[in-house]
C-alpha positions as CSV (number, residue, x, y, z in Angstrom):
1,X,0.0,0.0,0.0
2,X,2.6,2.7,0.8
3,X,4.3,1.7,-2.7
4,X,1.6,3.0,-4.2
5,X,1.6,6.1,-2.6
6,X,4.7,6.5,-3.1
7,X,3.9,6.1,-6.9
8,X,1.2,8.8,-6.8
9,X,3.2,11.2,-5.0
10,X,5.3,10.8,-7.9
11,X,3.4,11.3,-10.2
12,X,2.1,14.4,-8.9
13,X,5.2,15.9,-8.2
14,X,6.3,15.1,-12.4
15,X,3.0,16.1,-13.3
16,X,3.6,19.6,-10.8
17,X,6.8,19.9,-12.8
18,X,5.7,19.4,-16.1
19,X,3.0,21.8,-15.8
20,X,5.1,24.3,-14.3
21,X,7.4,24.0,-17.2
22,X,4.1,24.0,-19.6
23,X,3.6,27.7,-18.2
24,X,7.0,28.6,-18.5
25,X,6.7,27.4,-22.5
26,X,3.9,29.6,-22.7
27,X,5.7,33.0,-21.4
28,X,8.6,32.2,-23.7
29,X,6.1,31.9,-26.8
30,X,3.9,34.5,-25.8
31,X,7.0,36.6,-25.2
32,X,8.5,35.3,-28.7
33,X,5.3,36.3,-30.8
34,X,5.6,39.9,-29.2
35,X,9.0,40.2,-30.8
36,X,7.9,38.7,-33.8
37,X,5.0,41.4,-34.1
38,X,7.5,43.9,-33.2
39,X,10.0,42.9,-35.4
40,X,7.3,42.6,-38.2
41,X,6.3,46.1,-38.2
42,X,10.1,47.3,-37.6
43,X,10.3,45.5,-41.4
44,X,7.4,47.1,-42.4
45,X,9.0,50.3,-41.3
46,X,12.0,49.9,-42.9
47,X,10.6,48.7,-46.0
48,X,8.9,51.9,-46.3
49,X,11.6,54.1,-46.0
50,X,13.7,52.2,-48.4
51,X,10.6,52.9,-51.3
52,X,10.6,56.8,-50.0
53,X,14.6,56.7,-50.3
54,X,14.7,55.2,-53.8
55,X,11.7,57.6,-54.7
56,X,14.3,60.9,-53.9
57,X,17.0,59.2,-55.6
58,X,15.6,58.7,-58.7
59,X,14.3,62.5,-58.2
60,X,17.7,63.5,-57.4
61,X,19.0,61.9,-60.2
62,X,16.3,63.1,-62.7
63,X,17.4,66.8,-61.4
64,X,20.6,66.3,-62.2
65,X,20.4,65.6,-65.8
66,X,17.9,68.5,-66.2
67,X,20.8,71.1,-64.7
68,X,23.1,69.5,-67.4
69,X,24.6,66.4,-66.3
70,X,25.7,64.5,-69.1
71,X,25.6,61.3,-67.6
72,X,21.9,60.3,-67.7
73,X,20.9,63.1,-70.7
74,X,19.2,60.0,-72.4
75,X,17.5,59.4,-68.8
76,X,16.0,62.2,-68.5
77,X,15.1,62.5,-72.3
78,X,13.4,59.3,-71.9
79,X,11.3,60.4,-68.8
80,X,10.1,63.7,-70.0
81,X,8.5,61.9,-73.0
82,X,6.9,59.3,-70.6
83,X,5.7,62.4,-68.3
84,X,4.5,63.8,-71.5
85,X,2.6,60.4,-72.8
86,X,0.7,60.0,-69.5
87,X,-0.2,63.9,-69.7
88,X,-1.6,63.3,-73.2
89,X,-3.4,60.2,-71.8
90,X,-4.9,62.2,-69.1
91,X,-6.0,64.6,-71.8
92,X,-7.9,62.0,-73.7
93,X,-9.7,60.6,-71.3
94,X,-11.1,64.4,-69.9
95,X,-11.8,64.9,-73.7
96,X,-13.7,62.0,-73.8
């Protein structure tokens, strides 16, 4: 008889200890999905500043070959005439 209380006090104390590690599992993957959010919308972030930067470069670089820069003449040649296509679109379509 006091084997087998000696077995069931056993197994509470391993089923004590697993469920105290069970919590502690949960607090490092609740803890773990915060970072994931957080490093999610850092990304985000990031991402979106990348666009905006790319956006002033290309303006930058547009401005530069309209003050003479003989690099990217062809660029900005090329550029002007699609600015001018999509303002001749726009046209049509508030002629029509």
């Amino acid at each position: 008889m006091s084997e087998i209380i000696e077995i069931v006090d056993s197994l509470e104390n391993k089923i004590g200890q697993l469920l105290k590690k069970l919590k502690q599992q949960q607090e490092v993957n609740r803890q773990l999905k915060e970072e994931l959010a957080v490093s999610k919308n850092e990304n985000k972030d990031l991402a979106l500043s990348v666009t905006q930067w790319e956006e002033k470069y290309e303006s930058l670089k547009l401005a530069n070959s309209m003050l003479g820069s003989n690099q990217s003449k062809t660029e900005a040649k090329l550029k002007i005439n699609t600015l001018i296509r999509e303002i001749d679109q726009c046209i049509a379509q508030l002629s029509e």
